[in-house]
C-alpha positions in Angstrom: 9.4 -18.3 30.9 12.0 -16.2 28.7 15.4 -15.9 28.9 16.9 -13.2 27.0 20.5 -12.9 26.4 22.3 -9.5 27.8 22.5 -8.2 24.2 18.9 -9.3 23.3 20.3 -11.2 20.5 18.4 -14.3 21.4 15.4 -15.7 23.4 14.5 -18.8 24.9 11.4 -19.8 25.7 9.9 -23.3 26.5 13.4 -24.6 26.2 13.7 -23.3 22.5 15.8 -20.7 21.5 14.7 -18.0 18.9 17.1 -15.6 17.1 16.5 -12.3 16.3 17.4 -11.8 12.4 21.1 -10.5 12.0 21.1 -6.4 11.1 22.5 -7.1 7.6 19.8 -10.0 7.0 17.1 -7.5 7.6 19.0 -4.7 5.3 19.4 -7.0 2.7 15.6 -8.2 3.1 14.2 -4.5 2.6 16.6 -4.0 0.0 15.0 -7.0 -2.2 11.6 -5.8 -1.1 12.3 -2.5 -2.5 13.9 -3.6 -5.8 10.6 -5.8 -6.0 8.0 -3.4 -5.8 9.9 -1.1 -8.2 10.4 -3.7 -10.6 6.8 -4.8 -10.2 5.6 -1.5 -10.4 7.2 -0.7 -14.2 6.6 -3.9 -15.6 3.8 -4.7 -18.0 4.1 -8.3 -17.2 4.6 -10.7 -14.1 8.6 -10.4 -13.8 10.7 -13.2 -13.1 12.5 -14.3 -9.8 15.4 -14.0 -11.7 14.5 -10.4 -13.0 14.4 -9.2 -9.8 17.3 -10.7 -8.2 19.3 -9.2 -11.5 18.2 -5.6 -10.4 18.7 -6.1 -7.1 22.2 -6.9 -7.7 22.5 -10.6 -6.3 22.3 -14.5 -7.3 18.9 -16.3 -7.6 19.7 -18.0 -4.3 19.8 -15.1 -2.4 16.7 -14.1 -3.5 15.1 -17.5 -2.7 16.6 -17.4 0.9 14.9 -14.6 1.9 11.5 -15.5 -0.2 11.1 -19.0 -1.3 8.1 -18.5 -3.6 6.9 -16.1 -5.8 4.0 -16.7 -3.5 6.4 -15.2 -0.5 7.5 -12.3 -2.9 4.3 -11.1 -3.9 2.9 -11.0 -0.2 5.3 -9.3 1.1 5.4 -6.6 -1.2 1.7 -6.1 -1.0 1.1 -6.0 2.8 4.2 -3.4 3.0 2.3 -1.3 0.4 -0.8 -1.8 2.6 1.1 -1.1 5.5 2.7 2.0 4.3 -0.8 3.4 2.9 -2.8 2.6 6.7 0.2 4.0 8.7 1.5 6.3 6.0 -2.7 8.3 6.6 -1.2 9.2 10.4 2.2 10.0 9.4 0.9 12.6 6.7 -1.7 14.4 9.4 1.0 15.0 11.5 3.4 16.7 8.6 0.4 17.9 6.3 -3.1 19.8 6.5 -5.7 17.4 6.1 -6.0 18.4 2.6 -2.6 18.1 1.6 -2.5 15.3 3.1 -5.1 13.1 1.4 -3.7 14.3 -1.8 -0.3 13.2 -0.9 -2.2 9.9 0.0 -3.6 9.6 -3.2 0.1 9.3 -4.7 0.4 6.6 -2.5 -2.8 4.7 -3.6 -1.5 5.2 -6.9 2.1 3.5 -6.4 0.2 0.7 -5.1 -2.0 0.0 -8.0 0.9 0.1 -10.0 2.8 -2.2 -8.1 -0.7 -4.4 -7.8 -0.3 -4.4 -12.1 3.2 -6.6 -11.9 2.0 -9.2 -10.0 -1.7 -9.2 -10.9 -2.0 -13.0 -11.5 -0.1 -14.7 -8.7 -1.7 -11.8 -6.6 -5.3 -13.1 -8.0 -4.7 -16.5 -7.7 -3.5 -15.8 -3.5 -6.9 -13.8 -2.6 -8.6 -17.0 -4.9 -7.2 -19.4 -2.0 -7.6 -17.2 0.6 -3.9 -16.6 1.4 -5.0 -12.6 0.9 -7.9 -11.7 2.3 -8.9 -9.0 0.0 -11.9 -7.9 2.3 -9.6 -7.0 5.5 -7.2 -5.4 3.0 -9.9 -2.9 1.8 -11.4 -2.4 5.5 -7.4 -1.2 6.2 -8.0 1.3 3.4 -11.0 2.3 4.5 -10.1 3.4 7.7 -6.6 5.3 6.4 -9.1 7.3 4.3 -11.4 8.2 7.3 -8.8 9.0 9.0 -7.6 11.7 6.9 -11.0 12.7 6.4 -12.4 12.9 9.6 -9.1 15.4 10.3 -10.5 17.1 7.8 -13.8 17.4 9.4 -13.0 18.7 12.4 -11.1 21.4 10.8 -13.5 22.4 8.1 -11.2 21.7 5.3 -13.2 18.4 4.0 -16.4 18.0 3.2 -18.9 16.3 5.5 -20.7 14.3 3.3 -18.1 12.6 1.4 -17.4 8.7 3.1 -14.1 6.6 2.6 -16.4 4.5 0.1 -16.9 8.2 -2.1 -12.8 8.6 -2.3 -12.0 4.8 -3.2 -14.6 4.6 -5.9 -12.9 7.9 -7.3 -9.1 6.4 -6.9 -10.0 3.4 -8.4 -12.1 5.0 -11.7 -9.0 7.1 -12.1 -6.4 4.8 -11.8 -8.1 2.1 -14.2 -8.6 5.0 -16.7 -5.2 6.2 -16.2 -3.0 3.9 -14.9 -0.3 5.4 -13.1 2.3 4.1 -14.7 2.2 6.0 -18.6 -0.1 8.3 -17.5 1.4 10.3 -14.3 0.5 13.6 -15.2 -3.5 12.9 -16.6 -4.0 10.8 -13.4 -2.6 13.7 -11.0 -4.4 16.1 -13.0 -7.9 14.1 -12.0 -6.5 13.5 -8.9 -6.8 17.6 -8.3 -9.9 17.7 -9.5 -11.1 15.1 -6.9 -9.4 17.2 -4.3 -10.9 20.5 -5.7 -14.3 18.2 -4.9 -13.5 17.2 -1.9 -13.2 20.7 -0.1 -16.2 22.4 1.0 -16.3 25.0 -1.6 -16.1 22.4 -4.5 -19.8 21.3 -4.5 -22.3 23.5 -2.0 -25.6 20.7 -2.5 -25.4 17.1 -0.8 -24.1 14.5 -2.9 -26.0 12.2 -5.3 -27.6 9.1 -3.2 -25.4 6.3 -3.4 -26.9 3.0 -4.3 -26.3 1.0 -1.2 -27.1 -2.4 -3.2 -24.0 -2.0 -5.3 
């Protein structure tokens, strides 16, 4: 049974009440979340707590009440990254052409490598123990891509025979040839050249097998 307040500030249920999080609590959250990923995402190193706190303007204990681990930091960061790459795929269909779209995607696959690059190693060491899953992480990508693509599909912009497997492969060789921090402009200018491939004009013969065993 649950017994919300008239304001919906609180709940009780099973005789124990639960508090919403206070407005400014949850501003001052996504404010350290942000600072986070960009600090992460220009580093060339693993940046300290204290780093972070420093750019986001407040004391090391405010940063530590809202994450009380690196551990915490570095997860939450990389599932709002995930998150805003598997909602951001339906969010750019309905503003975008399928093509524009999944180049504007591709930005977004970028920032999140780069972000990945600041907190490789306690990023590593959470999908080592199985407090990431990396596996559902790239089934979420998956499906953003195939989303875009099979918009694309149905309106004759994208080719048919490219898979969601075809376009990560290609993100991934760019981005580890060209980061995307350093190397903006080379990595766009691939990133164009993928989309140039990607259309039905680019390539008129079926693509290479793929070996499955890979």
């Amino acid at each position: 049974m649950n017994d919300r307040s008239t304001n919906g500030a609180r709940s009780v249920s099973s005789g124990t009440e639960v508090r919403a999080p206070r407005a400014d609590a949850v501003r001052n959250r996504d404010h350290l979340l942000a600072v986070a990923t960009r600090v992460f995402m220009s580093a060339d190193a693993e940046p300290s707590m204290r780093v972070i706190a420093r750019e986001a303007g407040v004391g090391i204990a405010t940063l530590y009440r809202h994450f009380p681990t690196r551990e915490s930091l570095v997860d939450a960061v990389y599932q709002d990254q995930v998150v805003r790459l598997t909602t951001g795929a339906r969010e750019l269909l309905g503003q975008l052409s399928p093509p524009a779209a999944m180049r504007r995607w591709m930005d977004l696959f970028g920032d999140w490598i780069a972000t990945k690059n600041g907190m490789l190693d306690t990023l590593l060491a959470m999908i080592e123990s199985g407090e990431i899953t990396h596996a559902r992480t790239r089934s979420e990508l998956l499906t953003a891509i195939d989303t875009i693509l099979d918009a694309g599909r149905a309106t004759g912009e994208l080719r048919s025979d490219v898979t969601a497997d075809d376009v990560a492969a290609s993100l991934i060789g760019i981005f580890t040839v060209f980061p995307p921090v350093g190397h903006k402009a080379r990595a766009g200018r691939l990133l164009d050249l993928l989309m140039d491939g990607l259309r039905p004009h680019g390539r008129p013969g079926p693509l290479a097998p793929r070996d499955v065993t890979s």
